[in-house]
VOMI-518512 format. One record per atom (N, C-alpha, C): residue number from 0; atom name; x, y, z. Coordinates in nm, 2 decimals. Example, Ala and Ser with C-alpha at 12.3 -4.5 7.8 and 13.67 -1.06 7.14 Angstrom:
<nodes>
node seq = 0, atom = N, X = 1.32, Y = -0.57, Z = 0.78
node seq = 0, atom = CA, X = 1.23, Y = -0.45, Z = 0.78
node seq = 0, atom = C, X = 1.32, Y = -0.33, Z = 0.78
node seq = 1, atom = N, X = 1.28, Y = -0.22, Z = 0.71
node seq = 1, atom = CA, X = 1.37, Y = -0.11, Z = 0.71
node seq = 1, atom = C, X = 1.29, Y = 0.00, Z = 0.79
</nodes>
This chain:
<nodes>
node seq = 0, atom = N, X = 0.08, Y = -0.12, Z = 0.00
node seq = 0, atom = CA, X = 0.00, Y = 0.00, Z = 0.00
node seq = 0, atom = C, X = 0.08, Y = 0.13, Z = 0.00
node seq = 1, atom = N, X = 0.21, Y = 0.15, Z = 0.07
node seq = 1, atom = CA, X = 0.30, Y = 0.27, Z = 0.05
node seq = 1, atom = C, X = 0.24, Y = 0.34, Z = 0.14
node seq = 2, atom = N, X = 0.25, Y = 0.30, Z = 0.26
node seq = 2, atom = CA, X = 0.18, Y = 0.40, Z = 0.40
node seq = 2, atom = C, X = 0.27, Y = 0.49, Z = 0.42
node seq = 3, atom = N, X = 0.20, Y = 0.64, Z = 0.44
node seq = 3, atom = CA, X = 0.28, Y = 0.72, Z = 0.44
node seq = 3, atom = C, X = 0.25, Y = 0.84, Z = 0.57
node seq = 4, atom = N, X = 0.33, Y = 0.87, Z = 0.66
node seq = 4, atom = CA, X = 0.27, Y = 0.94, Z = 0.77
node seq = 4, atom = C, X = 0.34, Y = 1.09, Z = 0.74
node seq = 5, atom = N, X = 0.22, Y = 1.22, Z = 0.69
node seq = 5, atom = CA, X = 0.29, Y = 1.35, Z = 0.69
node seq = 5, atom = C, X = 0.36, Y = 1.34, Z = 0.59
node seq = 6, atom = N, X = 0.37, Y = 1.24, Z = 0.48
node seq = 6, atom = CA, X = 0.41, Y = 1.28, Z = 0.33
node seq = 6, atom = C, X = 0.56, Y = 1.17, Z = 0.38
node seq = 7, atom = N, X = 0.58, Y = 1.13, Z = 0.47
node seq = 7, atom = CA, X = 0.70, Y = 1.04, Z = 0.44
node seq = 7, atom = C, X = 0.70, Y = 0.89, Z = 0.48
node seq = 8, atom = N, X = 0.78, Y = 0.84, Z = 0.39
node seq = 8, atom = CA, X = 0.73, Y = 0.70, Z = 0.37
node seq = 8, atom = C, X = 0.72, Y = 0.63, Z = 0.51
node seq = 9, atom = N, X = 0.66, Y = 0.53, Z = 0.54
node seq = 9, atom = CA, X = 0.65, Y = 0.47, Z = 0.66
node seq = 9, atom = C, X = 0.67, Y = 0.26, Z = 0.62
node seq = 10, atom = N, X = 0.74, Y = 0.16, Z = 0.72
node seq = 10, atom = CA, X = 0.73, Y = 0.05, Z = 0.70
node seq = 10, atom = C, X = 0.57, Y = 0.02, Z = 0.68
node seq = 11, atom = N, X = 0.54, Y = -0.07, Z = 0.63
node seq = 11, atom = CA, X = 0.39, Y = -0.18, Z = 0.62
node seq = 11, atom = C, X = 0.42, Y = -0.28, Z = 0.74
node seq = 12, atom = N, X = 0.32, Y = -0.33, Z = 0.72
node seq = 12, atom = CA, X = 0.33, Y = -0.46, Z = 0.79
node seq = 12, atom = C, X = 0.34, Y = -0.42, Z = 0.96
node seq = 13, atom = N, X = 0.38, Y = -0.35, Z = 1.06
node seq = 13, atom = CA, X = 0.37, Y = -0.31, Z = 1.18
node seq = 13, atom = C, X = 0.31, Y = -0.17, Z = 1.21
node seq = 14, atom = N, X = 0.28, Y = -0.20, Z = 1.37
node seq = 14, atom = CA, X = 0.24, Y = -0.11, Z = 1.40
node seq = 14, atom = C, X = 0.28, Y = 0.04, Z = 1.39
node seq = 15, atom = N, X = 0.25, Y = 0.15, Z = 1.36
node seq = 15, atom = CA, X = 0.30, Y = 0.29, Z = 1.35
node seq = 15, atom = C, X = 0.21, Y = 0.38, Z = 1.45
node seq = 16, atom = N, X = 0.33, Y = 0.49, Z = 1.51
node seq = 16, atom = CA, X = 0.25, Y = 0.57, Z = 1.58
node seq = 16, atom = C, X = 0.23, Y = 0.68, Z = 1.55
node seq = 17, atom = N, X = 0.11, Y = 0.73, Z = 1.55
node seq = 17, atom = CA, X = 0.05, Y = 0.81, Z = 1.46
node seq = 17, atom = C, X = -0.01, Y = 0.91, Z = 1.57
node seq = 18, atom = N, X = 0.00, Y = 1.05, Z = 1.57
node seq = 18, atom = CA, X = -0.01, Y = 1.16, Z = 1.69
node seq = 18, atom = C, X = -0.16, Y = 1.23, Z = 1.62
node seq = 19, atom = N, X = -0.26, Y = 1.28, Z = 1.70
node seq = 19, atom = CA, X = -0.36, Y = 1.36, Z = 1.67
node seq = 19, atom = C, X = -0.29, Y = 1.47, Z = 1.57
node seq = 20, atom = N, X = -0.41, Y = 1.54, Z = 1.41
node seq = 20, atom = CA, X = -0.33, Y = 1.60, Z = 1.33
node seq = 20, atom = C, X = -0.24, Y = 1.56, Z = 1.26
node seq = 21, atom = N, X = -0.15, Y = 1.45, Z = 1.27
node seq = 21, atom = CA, X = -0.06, Y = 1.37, Z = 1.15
node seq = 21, atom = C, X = -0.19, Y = 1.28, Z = 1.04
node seq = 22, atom = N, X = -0.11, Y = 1.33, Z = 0.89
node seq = 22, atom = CA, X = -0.20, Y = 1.25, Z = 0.79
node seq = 22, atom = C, X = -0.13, Y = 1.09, Z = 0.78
node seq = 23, atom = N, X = -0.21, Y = 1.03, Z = 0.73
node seq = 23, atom = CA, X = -0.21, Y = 0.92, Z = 0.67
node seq = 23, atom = C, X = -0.21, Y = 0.91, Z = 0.55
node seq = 24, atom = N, X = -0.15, Y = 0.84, Z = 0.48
node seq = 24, atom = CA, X = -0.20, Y = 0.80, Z = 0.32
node seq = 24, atom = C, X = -0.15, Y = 0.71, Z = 0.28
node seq = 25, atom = N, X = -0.15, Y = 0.66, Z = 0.17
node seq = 25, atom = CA, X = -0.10, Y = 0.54, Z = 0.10
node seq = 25, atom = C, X = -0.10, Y = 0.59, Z = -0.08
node seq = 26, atom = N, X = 0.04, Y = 0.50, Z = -0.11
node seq = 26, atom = CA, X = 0.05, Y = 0.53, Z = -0.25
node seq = 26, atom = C, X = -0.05, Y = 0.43, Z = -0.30
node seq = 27, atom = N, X = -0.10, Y = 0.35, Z = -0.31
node seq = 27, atom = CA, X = -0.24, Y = 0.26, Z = -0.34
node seq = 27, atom = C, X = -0.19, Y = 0.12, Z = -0.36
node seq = 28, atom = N, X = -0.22, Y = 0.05, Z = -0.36
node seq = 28, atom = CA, X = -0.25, Y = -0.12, Z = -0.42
node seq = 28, atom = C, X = -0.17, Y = -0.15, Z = -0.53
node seq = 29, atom = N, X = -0.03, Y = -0.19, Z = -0.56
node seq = 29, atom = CA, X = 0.02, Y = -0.25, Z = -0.67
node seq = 29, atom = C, X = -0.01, Y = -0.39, Z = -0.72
node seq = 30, atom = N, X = -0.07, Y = -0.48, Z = -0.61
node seq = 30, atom = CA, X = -0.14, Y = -0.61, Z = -0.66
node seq = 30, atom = C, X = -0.22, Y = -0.63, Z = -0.55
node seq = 31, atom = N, X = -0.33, Y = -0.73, Z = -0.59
node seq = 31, atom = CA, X = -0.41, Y = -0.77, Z = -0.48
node seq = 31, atom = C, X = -0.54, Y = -0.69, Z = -0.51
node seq = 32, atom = N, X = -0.63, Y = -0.76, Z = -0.40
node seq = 32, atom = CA, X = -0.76, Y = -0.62, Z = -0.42
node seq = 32, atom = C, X = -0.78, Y = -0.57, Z = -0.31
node seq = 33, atom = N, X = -0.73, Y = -0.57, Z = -0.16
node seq = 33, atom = CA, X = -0.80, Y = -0.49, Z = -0.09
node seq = 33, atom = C, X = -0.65, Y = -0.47, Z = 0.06
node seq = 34, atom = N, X = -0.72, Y = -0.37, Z = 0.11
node seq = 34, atom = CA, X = -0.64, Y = -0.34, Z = 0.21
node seq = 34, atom = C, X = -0.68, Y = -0.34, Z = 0.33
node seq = 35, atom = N, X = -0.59, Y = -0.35, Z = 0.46
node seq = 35, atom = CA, X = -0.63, Y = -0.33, Z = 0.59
node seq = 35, atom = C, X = -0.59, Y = -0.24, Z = 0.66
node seq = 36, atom = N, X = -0.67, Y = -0.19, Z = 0.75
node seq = 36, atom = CA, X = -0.62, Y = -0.07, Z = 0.84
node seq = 36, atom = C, X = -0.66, Y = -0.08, Z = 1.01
node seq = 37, atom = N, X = -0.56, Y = -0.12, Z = 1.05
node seq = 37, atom = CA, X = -0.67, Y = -0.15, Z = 1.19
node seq = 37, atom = C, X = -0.59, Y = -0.01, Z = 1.32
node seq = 38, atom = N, X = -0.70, Y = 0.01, Z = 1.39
node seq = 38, atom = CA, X = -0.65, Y = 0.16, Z = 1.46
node seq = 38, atom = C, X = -0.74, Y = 0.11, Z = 1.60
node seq = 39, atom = N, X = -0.60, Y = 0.17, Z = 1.65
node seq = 39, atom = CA, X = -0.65, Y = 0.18, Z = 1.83
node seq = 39, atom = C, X = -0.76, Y = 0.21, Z = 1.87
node seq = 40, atom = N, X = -0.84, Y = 0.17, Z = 1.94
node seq = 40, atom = CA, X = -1.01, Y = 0.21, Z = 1.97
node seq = 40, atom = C, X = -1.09, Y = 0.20, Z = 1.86
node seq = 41, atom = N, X = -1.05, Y = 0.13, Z = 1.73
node seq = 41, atom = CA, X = -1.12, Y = 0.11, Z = 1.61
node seq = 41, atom = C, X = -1.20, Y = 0.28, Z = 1.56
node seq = 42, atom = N, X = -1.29, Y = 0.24, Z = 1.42
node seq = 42, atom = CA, X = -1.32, Y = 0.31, Z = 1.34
node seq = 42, atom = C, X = -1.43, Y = 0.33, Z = 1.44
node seq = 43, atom = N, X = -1.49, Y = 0.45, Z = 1.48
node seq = 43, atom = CA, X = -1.61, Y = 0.51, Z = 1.54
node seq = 43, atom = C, X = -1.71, Y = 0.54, Z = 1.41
node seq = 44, atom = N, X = -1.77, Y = 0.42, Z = 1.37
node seq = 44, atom = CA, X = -1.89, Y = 0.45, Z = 1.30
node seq = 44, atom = C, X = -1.99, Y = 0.31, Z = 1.33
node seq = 45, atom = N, X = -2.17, Y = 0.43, Z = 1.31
node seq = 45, atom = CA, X = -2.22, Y = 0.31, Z = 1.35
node seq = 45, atom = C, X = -2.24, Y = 0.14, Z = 1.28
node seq = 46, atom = N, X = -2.27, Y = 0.04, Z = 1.39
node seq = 46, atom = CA, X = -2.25, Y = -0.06, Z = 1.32
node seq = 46, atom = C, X = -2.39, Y = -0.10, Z = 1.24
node seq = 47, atom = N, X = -2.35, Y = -0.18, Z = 1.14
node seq = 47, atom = CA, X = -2.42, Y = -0.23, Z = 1.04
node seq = 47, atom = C, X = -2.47, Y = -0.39, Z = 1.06
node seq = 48, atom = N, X = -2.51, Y = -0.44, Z = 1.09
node seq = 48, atom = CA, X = -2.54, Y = -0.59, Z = 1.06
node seq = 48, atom = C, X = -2.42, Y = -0.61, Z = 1.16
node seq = 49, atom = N, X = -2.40, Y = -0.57, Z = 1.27
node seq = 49, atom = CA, X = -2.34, Y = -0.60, Z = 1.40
node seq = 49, atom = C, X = -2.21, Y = -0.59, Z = 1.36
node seq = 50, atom = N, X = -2.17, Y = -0.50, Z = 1.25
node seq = 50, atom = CA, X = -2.00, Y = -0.48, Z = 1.17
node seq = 50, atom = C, X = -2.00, Y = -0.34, Z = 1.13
node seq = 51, atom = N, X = -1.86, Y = -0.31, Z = 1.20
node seq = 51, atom = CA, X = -1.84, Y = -0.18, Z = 1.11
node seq = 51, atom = C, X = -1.75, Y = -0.19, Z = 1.01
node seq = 52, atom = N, X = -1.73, Y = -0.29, Z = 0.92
node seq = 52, atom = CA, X = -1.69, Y = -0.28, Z = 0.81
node seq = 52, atom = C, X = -1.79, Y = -0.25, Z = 0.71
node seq = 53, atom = N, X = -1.72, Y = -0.21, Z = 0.59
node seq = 53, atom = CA, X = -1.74, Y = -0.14, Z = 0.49
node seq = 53, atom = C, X = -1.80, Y = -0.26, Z = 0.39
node seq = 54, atom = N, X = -1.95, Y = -0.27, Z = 0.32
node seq = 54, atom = CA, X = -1.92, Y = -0.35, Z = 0.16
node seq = 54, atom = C, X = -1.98, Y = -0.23, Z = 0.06
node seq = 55, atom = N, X = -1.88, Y = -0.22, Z = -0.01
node seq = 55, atom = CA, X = -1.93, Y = -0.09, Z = -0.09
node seq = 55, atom = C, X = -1.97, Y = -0.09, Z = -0.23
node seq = 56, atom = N, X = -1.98, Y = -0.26, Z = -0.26
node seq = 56, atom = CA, X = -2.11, Y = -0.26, Z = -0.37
node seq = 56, atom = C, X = -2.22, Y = -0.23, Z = -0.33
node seq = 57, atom = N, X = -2.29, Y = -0.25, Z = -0.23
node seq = 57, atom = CA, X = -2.42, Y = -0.21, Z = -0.17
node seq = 57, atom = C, X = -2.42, Y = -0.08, Z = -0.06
node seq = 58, atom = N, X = -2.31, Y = 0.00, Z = -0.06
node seq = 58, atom = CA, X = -2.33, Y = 0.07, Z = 0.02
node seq = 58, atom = C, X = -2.34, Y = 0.10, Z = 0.16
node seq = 59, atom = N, X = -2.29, Y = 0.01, Z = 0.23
node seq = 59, atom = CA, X = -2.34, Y = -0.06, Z = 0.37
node seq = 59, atom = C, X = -2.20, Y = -0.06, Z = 0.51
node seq = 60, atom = N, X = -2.20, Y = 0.02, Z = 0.56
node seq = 60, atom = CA, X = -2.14, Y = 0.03, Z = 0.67
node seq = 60, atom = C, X = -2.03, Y = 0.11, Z = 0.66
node seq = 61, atom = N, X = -1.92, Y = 0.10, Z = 0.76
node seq = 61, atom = CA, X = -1.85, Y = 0.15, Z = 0.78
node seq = 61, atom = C, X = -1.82, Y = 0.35, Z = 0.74
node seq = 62, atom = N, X = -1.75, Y = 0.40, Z = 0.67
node seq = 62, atom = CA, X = -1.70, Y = 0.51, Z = 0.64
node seq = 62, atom = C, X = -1.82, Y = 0.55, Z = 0.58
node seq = 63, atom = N, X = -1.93, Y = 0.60, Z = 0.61
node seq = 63, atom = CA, X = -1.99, Y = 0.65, Z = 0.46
node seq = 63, atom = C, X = -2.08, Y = 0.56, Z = 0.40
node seq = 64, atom = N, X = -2.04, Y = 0.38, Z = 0.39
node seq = 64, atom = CA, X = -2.09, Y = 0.29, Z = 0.27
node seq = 64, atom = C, X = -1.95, Y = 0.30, Z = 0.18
node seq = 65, atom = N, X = -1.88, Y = 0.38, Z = 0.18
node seq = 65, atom = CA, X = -1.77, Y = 0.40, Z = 0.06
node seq = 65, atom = C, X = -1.65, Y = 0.35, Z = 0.09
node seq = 66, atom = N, X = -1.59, Y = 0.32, Z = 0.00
node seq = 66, atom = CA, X = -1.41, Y = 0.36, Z = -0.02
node seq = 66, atom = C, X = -1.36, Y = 0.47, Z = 0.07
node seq = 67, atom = N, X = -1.28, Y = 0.51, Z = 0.13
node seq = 67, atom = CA, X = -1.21, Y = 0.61, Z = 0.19
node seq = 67, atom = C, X = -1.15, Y = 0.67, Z = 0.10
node seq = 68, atom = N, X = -1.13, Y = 0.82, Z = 0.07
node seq = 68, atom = CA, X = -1.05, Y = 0.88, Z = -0.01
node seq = 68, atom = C, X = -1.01, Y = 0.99, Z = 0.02
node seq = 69, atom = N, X = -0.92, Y = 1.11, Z = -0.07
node seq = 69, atom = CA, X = -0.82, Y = 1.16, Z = 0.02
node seq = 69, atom = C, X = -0.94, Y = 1.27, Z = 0.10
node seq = 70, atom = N, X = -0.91, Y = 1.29, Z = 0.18
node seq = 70, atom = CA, X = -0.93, Y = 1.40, Z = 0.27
node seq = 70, atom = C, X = -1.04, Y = 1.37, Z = 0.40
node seq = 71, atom = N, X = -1.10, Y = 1.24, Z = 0.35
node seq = 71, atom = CA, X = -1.12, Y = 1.21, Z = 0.50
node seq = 71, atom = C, X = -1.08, Y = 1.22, Z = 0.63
node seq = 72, atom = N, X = -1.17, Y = 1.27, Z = 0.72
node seq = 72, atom = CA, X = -1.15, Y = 1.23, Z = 0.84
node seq = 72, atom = C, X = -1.23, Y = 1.15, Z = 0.93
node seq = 73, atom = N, X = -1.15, Y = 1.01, Z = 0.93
node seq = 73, atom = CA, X = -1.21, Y = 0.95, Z = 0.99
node seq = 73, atom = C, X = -1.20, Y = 0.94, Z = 1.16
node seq = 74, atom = N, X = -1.31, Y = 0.88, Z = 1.19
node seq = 74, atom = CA, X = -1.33, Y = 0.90, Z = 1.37
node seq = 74, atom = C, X = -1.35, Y = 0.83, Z = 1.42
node seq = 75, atom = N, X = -1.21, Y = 0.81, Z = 1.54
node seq = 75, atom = CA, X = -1.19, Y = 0.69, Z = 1.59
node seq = 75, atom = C, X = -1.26, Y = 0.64, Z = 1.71
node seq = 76, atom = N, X = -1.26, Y = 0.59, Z = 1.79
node seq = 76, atom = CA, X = -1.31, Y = 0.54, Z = 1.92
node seq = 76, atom = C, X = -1.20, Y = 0.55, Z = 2.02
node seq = 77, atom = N, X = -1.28, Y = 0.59, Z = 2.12
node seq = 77, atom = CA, X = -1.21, Y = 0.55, Z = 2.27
node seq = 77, atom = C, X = -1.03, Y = 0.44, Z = 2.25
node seq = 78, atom = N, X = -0.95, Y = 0.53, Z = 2.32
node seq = 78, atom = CA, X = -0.85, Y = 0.43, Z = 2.32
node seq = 78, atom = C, X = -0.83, Y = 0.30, Z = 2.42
node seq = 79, atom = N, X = -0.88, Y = 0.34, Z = 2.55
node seq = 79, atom = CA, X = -0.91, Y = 0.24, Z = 2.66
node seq = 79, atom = C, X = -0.75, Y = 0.22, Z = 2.70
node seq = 80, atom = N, X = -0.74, Y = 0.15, Z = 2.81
node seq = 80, atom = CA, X = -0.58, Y = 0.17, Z = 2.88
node seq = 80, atom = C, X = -0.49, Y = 0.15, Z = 2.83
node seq = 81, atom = N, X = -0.46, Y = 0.01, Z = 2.77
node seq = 81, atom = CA, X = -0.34, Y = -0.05, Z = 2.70
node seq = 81, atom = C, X = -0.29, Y = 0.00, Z = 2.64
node seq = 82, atom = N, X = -0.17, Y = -0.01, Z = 2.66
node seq = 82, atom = CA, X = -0.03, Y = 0.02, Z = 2.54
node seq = 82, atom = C, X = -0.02, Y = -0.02, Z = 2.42
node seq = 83, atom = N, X = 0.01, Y = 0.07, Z = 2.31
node seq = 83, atom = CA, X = 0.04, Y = -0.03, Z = 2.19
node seq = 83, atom = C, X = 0.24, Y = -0.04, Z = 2.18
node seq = 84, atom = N, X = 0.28, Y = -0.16, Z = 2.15
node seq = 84, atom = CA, X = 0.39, Y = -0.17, Z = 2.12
node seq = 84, atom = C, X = 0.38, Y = -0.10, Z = 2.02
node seq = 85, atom = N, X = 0.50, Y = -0.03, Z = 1.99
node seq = 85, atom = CA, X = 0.57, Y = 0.05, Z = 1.84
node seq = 85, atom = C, X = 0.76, Y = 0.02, Z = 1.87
node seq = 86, atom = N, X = 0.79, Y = -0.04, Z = 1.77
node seq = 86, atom = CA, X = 0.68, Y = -0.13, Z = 1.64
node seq = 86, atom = C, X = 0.67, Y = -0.29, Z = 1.69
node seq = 87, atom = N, X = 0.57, Y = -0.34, Z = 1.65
node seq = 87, atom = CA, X = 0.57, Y = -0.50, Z = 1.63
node seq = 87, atom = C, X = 0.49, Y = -0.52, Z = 1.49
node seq = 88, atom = N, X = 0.60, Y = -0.55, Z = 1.42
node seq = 88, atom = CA, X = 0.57, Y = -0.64, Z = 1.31
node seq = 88, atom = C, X = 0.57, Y = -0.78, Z = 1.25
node seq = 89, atom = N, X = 0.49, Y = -0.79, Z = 1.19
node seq = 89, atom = CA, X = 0.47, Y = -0.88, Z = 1.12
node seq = 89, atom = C, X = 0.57, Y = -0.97, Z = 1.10
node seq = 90, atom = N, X = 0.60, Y = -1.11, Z = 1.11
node seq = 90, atom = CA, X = 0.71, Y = -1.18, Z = 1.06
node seq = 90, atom = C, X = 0.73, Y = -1.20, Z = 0.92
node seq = 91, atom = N, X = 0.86, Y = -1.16, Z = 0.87
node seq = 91, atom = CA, X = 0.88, Y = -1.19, Z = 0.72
node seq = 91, atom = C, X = 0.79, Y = -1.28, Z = 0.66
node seq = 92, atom = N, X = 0.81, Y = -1.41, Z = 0.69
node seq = 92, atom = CA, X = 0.76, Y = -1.54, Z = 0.64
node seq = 92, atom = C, X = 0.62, Y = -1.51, Z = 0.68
node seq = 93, atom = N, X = 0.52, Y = -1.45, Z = 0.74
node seq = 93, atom = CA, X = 0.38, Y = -1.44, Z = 0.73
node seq = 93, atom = C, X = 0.32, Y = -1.31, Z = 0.65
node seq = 94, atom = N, X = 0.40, Y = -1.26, Z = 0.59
node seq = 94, atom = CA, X = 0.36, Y = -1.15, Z = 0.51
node seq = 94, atom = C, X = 0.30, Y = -1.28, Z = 0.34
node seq = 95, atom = N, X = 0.20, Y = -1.20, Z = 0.30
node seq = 95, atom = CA, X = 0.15, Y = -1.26, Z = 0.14
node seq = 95, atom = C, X = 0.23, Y = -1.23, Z = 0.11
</nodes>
């Protein structure tokens, strides 16, 4: 995906710490069809069919019903106490 925090490149695959007001973005998908994004206290939108994921042939959940695109802001949920390690990534051999 080419995750990028504030215009400069960032690793995939592990966790990144990301401060209130720092952007996100990605240079997009070179293969595959779809991507993940998982965020501390999750996506704050309401749930759909007991999910807040997104299917955006039918319009249904998550962001909108949509694809995310630039200039979103999306809204996160409660962080709750736990720490996140930065970084723990992913092991070579379990990456696709």
């Amino acid at each position: 995906l080419g995750p990028k925090i504030n215009g400069a490149p960032v690793a995939a695959w592990q966790t990144l710490a990301v401060s209130s007001g720092d952007v996100l973005s990605f240079a997009g998908l070179k293969s595959g069809l779809r991507g993940y994004l998982a965020v501390r206290g999750g996506i704050d939108t309401l749930p759909v069919m007991n999910s807040r994921s997104t299917y955006t042939k039918a319009a249904l959940g998550g962001f909108e019903g949509r694809a995310l695109k630039a200039g979103d802001q999306v809204p996160v949920g409660a962080e709750g106490t736990g720490t996140a390690t930065v970084p723990l990534a992913i092991p070579q051999d379990q990456i696709p």
